[in-house]
Each structure stands twice: as structure tokens, then as C-alpha cells.
N, C-alpha and C positions, 0 to 999 in steps of 0.2 A: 563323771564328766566324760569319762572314753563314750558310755553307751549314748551318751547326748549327742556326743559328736558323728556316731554313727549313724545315728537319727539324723541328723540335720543332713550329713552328707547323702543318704539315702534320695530325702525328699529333696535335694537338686538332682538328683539324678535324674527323677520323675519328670520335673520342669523342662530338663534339658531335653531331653527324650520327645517330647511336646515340640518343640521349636525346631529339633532337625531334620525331621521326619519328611516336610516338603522342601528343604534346601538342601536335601540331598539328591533329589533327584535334577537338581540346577546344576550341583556340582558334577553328577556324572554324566552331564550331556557332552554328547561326543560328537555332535554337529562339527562341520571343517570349518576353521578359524579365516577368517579373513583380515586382514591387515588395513587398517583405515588412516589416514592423518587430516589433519585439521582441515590444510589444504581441498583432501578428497572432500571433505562435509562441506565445505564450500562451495563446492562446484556442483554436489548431489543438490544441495538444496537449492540454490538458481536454477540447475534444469528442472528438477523433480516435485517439488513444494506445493503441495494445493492451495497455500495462502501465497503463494509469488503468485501463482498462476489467476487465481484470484484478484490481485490484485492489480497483474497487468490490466488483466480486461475492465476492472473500473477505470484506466485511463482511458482503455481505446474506445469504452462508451461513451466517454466524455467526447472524444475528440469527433465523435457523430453531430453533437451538435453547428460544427463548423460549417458544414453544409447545410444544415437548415437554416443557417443565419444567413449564408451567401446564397439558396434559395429566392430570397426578393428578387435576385439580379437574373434569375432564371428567366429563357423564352420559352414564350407559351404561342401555342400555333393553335387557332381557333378556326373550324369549318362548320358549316352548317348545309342544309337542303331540306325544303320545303315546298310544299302545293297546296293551293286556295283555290275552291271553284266556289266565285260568288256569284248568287243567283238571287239575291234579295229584291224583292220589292222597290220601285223608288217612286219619289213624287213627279219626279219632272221626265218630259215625253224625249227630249235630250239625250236622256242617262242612258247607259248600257243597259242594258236584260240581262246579262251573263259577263263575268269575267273570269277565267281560268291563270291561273299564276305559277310558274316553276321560279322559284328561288334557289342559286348557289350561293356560298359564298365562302372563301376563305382566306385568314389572315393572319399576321403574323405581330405580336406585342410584345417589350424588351421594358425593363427597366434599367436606369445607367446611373451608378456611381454616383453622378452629378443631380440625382432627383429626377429626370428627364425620363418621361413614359412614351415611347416612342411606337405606332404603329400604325400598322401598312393595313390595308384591307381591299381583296379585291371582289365585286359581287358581281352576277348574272342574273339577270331575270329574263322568264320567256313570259309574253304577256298575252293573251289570247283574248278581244273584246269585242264585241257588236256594238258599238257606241255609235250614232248618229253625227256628235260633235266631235268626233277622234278624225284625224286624218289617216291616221294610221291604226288599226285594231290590231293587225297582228304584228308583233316586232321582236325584235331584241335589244334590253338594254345593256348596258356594261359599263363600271365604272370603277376607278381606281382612287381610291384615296389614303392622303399621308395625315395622319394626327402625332400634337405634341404636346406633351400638358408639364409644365417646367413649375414644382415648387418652390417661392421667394420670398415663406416667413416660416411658418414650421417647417421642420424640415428643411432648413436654410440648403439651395443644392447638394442634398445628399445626407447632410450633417447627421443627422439622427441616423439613417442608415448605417453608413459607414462608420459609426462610433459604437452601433451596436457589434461592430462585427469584432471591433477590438476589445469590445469587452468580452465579447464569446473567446477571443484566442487567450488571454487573462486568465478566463477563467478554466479553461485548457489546462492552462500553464499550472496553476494551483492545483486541478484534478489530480495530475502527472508528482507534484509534489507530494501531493498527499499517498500515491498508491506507490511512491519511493519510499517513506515513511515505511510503508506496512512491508515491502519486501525485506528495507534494511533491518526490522525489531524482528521480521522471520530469521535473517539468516543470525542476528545477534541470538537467537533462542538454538539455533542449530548449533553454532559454535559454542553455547554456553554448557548445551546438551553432552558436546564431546567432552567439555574438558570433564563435567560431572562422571563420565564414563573413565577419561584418565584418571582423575581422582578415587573411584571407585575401585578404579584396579590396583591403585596407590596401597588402598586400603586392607585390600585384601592380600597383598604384597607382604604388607606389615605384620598382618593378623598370623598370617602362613607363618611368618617369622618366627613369633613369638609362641604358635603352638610346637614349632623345633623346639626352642629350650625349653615350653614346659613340660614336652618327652622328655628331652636330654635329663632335667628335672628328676621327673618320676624316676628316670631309669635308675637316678645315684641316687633316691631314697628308697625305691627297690630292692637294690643290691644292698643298701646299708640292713634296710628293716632283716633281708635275710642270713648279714650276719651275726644280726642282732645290736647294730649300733644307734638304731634308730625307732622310734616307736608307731605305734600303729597308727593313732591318730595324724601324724603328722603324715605318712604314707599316705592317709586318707585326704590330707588336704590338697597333696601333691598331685592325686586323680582330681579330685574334682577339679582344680585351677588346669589340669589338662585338658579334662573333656569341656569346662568353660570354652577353653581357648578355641576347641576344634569347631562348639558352637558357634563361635562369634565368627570363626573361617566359613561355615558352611552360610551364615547368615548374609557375611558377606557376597560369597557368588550369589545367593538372591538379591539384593543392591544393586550388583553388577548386570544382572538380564535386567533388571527392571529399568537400568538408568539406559541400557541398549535400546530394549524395545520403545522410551520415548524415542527415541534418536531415530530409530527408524521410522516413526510414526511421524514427525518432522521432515524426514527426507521420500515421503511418502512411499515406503521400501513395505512391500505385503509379506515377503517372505519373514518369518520371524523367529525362524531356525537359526539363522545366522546370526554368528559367534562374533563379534567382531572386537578386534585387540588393536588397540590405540598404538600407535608407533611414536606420540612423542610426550615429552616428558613432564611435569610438571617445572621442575627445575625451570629457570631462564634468568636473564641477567637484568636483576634489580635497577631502575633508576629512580630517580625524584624528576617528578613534571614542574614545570614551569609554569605556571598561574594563567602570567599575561602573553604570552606568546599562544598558550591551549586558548582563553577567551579568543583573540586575535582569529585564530583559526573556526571558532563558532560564529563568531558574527561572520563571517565568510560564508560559511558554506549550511548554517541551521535552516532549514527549510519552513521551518514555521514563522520563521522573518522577513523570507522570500515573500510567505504566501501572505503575509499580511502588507506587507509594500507593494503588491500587485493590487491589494484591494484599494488602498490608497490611491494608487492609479487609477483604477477601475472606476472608483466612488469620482474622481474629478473629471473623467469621462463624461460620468452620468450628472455631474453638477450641469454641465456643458449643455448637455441633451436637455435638462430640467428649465436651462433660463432660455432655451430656442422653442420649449413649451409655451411660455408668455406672448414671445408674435402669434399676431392673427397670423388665418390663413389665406395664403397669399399664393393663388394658382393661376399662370399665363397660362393660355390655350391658344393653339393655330393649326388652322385645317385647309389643306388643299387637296381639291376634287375634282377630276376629271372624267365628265362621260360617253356614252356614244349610241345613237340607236340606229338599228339598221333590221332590214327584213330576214336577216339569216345572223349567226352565232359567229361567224368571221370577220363579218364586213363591221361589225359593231365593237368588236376588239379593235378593228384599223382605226377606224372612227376617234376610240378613245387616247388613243395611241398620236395619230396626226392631227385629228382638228382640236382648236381652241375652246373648246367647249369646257369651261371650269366653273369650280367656285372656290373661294377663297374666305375665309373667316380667322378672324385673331378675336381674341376678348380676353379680357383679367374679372375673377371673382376675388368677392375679397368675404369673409369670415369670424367675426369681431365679436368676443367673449366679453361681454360686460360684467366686471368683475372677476375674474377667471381665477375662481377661488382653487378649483383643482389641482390647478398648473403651478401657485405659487403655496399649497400646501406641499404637494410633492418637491418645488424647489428646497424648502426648509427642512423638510424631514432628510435630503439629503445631503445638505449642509450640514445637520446632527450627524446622520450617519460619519461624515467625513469627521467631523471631533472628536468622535467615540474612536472611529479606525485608530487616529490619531494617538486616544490613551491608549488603545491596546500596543499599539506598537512601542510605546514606552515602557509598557508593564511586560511585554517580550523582552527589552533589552535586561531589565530588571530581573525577570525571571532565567534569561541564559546567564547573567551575573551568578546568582545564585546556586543554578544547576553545575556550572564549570566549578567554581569555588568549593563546591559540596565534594565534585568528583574527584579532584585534583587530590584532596587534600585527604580523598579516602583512600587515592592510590597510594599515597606517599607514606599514610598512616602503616598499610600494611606491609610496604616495601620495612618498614622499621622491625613491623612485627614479624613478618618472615626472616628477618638478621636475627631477632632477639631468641625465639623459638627454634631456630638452626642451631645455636648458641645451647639451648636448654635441652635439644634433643643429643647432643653430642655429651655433656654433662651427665644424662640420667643412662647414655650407655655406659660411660665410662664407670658410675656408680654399682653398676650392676655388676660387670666386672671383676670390680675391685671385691662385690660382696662376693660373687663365685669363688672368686681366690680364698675368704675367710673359710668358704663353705670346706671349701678341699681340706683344709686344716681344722674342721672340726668347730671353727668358731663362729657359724652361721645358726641361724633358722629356715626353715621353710616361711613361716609366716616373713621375716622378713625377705627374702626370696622372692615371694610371691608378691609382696608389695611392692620390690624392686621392678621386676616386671611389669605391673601395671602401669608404675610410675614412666617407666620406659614406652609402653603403647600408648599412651596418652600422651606423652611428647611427643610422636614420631605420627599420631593421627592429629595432635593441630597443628602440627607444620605443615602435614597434608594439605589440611582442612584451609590453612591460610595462606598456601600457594595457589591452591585452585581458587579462592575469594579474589588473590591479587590478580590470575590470569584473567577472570570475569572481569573486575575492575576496570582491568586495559580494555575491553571489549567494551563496558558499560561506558568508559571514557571518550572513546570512538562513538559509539552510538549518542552522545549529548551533544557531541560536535557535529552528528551527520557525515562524516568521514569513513565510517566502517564500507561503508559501500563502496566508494569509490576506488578501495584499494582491491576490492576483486573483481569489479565489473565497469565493465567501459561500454560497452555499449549503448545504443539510444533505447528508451522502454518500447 
């Protein structure tokens, strides 16, 4: 039996030898230790985060389209300059032989709020003719005129316009929603990152612990084997469950760079030398949430409720826009024109300017869809739309029911289990303990010993394991409500 046992302990030797061979060189990194708290990872990942920073700029792309919508109402200033030398053929003896043409012209077109296309145009011509029947070949004319072209069935003054533009800032508003979203689940993975990093160190806290007394351990089956009070086998159990323990210490510092270097890959941190030691605790002070007062606070502030009651909005906008689809078109026009010709480029500006010389025109066209299937297919598709928004926004309230309800009740679960496991980890020291004391009087084992201890790190690693769940918890709970964010950042996106 001894030579089996030597066997067996040999081949963990072998195993162990395997596994610490690269967490040794984790644990003697002597890179300088920097000091972090929750707080600091909060503030690293809002400035620092390539997914915040990402996700700012899906708002500010969005919010580009505001000016192309308000683009319609843009002035547009139109010029031109041209020359014609006609020299054609004609039938009658009357006609000119030659006419040479300078055209300028420039002007200015607006569109208004109210539908109304308003512009100015002023032009130049220099006319140069041989005509028989002209009184005048050579001249200058010049003339200024005002147009207006007023929509009064599609487009009722403006309607469609201006409703597009509130849908553009809606949909803004929802952009802005959405890229809050993705900042607040970044900084919720930052903050989830540290506490994994507290936890880790929690762990390795423990592990360190527990390899003290299995030296302490060895040491009093050492000294016994060599005064003979104790047998070899058991000496041999006593190394292995030590160098176990130093295992599972050195495994741990790799756990610990590992759950760092997420965290800095999060805070978009290159250096990855750096050591960084958590300053706060796991420990903090247990409560039970409250159901209906947490719901209260999601329908508040959940942004995926916002963004759906924007659409709602949006889609009745566009009902609006869909039934001013059905009038004809219905466009007033009025033009006033005033000209001038004179033998030089001055006296033809006065001309236009002082004499009566106009013309005046008003007319309405009208534009009449016989059957105007397009206009009242698109009105019913967005009367669907608007029913469906409708279910969704039910099946949102239904869904933050559920999610609040889920979270609550998982915070509270583990608030119980971190009392119950405090409770077991305090138990399995005292146990231990108590068996050291047998040990010292002769009426122990190593095997049970060694059991004792385990019994002990496994208490004291899920009370870990289930502080750091409840800390997440609180985070996860914030982040269903849409609340995490707002307790570090105030600012506009």
C-alpha cells in the first residue's frame, strides 16, 4: 500500500509540475502596482472605450440627417450667361439677316415653411439686329421679375414638409437612444470587469491562505515523521495537498492578469504591464429591492420604451402626411414683370425701375389621380404599421415586467445566499480549528486535515463567488432599468 502511495503521489507531482510552470512566471512579475477603484473604471471607460467612442458617433451621424431635411428650405441663387449669333435663312424680306444675343441673368429661389416657392430673377439681354421691321436693332433690355407658386392640396402649406422634419428629429432622438444603450452595456462590462478582477484577487487571497496552513501542515508532519510519531505515507499526503495548494495559488495569479488584461482591453489601456490592485471590496451592505418601486423606475427611464413611443409618434405624423397624399394637386401661381429697353445698359435698368411697363399673371393648376391607388395603399400600410407599433409597445411593457421581476428577485435571491454561505464559511473555519486542536493531542489525521481544509476553501471561494454575482446583480439591475448611466454621466451625448 506504502509503495502505491508513492506511486500515486509521484504522478501528481508530474501533473502539477505541468500547470505551474507558466503561472510562475505571472506570479514573479514585478511590474509597479497601480491602485484602481470602481469609481477610476468608470471614468477610464467614458473617456477611453472604443465602443463609447463608437457609439457617440452613431449619434452624431444621425443627427447629419437634420440638415438634409431642413435642406428643402435652403436658398439657392441661380445665374447664368449666354451668346447666340443667328444668321439663319428666313422666308420673309421683313426678317432680320443676323441677330447677335448677350444674355445675363441672375436669381434668387427660397422655399418657406408655409409651401410657398418664392423667386426673384433679374435678366439682361444685349440684342444686336438688322431687321427692316425693328425700330430699334440695337438695344438693351432688362427686366425684373417676382414668382410664387403656393401648394393647396398635397402638401397642404407646408404639411408634408414640415412633418418630415419632425420625423427626422424622432428619429434623432431614437438614434441618441440607441448609441446610450451601447455606451451604458460598455460601461456595465467595465464595471463587471473590475469587480471579476476584485474577485480574482479575493480568490487568490484565499488560495494564499490556505497554502500557510498546508506548510504549517507539512511542517507538524515533518517534525512528527522525524520523530518517528508519524508515518511516511501520511508525510506524503501532506506535500502533495501543499504543492496542490501552491498550484492552485500560482494558477490563480494567472486568473488575475487574465481578468486585468480584459479590463484594460475595455478601457482601451495598450500598456499591459500594468499590475493593477483593486482598492475596494467585495463585501458591502446586503439589502432586499423592492419590485414595484424598481418596475416604477424602468418604465421611467428604459429607453427601449422611449424609442418605441417615439415611433408611435412618428408613425401618426406619417398617417397625417399619407391622408394629405389623397388631395389633388392643387398649385396657385403669380407672376409680376417688370421691363425696360433702352440703347445703353443704364438707361434700361431706369426704365425698368421708373416706367410702368409690367406684366402680371395669376393661374391655379389642378392635378386629379383617378383612383389614386398609391396614395391610399401607402395610407393603410401605415395604419398597420401604427397597430403593430401599438403591439409592440405592449409586448415592451410585458417584457420590462418580466425583466424587472427576473432581476429583482435575483438580487434578493443572492443577498440570502451570501447571509447563508457567510454563515457556512465561518462554520467550516471554526471546524477546522477545532480539528487542529485534536491534531495537537494526537487524535487527528492528515486525511481528515486535509479534508477539513478543502472543506474550508470552498466555503470561503463561493462566498467569494457569490459576492461578486450579487455585486454584478446590482449592476445588471441598474442596467434593466437604464439607470446605470445616469449615476456617472450627465452630460449631453
Amino acid at each position: 500500500m506504502k509503495n502505491k502511495a508513492i506511486l500515486i503521489t509521484t504522478l501528481l507531482f508530474l501533473l502539477l509540475q505541468l500547470q505551474i510552470s507558466y503561472a510562475e512566471q505571472i506570479a514573479d512579475n514585478t511590474s509597479p502596482m497601480k491602485q484602481i477603484s470602481i469609481a477610476d473604471v468608470t471614468r477610464l471607460a467614458i473617456e477611453n472605450s472604443l465602443d463609447i467612442q463608437i457609439a457617440r458617433i452613431d449619434a452624431y451621424k444621425e443627427r447629419t440627417s437634420l440638415g438634409k431635411a431642413k435642406s428643402i428650405f435652403d436658398t439657392f441663387v441661380n445665374s447664368g450667361a449666354s451668346y447666340e449669333d443667328d444668321k439663319k435663312k428666313s422666308a420673309t424680306t421683313l426678317s432680320r439677316t443676323k441677330t447677335a444675343t448677350n444674355e445675363y441673368s441672375l436669381g434668387v429661389e427660397k422655399k418657406l415653411p408655409t409651401g410657398s416657392s418664392l423667386k426673384i430673377d433679374a435678366e439682361h439681354s444685349l440684342i444686336d439686329a438688322n431687321s427692316s421691321s425693328s425700330a430699334i436693332n440695337n438695344y438693351n433690355e432688362s427686366s425684373l421679375k417676382f414668382s410664387l407658386n403656393q401648394s393647396l392640396g398635397k402638401n397642404f402649406f407646408g404639411l408634408t414638409d414640415r412633418s418630415n422634419i419632425k420625423i427626422t428629429k424622432i428619429n434623432i432622438d431614437n438614434a441618441e437612444y440607441s448609441s446610450l444603450d451601447e455606451i451604458e452595456n460598455t460601461l456595465y462590462k467595465a464595471q463587471s470587469a473590475y469587480w471579476n478582477i476584485v474577485l480574482k484577487e479575493k480568490e487568490l487571497n484565499i488560495k494564499s491562505d490556505m497554502l500557510k496552513e498546508a506548510e504549517k501542515l507539512y511542517s507538524i508532519y515533518k517534525e512528527n515523521y522525524e520523530r518517528g510519531t508519524a508515518e511516511k505515507g501520511d508525510l506524503f499526503a501532506v506535500e502533495v495537498n501543499m504543492r496542490a495548494r501552491k498550484n492552485e495559488v500560482l494558477i490563480a495569479h494567472l486568473e488575475k492578469e487574465i481578468a486585468k488584461n480584459n479590463l484594460l482591453f475595455l478601457l482601451n489601456e495598450e500598456d499591459t504591464d500594468i499590475q493593477l490592485q483593486p482598492v475596494d471590496s467585495l463585501a458591502t451592505t446586503l439589502r432586499n429591492v423592492d419590485v414595484y418601486k424598481t418596475l416604477k423606475e424602468a418604465i421611467s427611464y428604459r429607453r427601449d420604451y422611449k424609442i418605441i413611443k417615439n415611433k408611435i409618434e412618428s408613425q401618426n405624423i406619417d398617417i397625417k402626411i399619407k391622408k394629405n397624399a389623397l388631395w389633388p394637386e392643387i398649385d396657385l401661381e403669380a407672376s409680376f414683370l417688370k421691363n425696360g429697353l433702352a440703347s445703353n445698359y443704364q438707361d434700361s435698368w431706369n426704365e425698368t425701375a421708373e416706367e410702368n411697363n409690367y406684366e402680371f399673371f395669376t393661374g391655379i393648376t389642378f392635378r386629379i389621380p383617378l383612383g389614386n391607388r398609391s396614395a391610399k395603399a401607402d395610407l393603410e400600410k401605415a395604419r398597420l404599421n401604427q397597430e403593430q407599433l401599438l403591439l409592440f409597445l405592449k409586448r415592451t411593457e410585458r417584457l420590462i415586467l418580466k425583466d424587472i421581476n427576473n432581476k429583482v428577485k435575483e438580487v434578493n435571491s443572492l443577498k440570502n445566499r451570501v447571509e447563508l454561505l457567510t454563515s457556512i464559511s465561518k462554520l467550516q473555519e471554526n471546524k477546522l480549528k477545532e480539528e487542529m486542536k485534536h491534531l495537537s493531542y494526537g487524535r487527528s489525521s492528515s486525511d481528515t486535515i486535509i479534508r477539513y481544509e478543502e472543506d474550508l476553501l470552498q466555503a470561503n471561494l463561493n462566498l467569494a463567488s457569490s459576492l461578486f454575482k450579487y455585486r454584478v446583480s446590482l449592476i445588471d439591475l441598474d442596467l434593466a432599468k437604464n439607470t446605470l448611466l445616469d449615476k456617472y454621466w450627465k452630460d449631453a451625448l
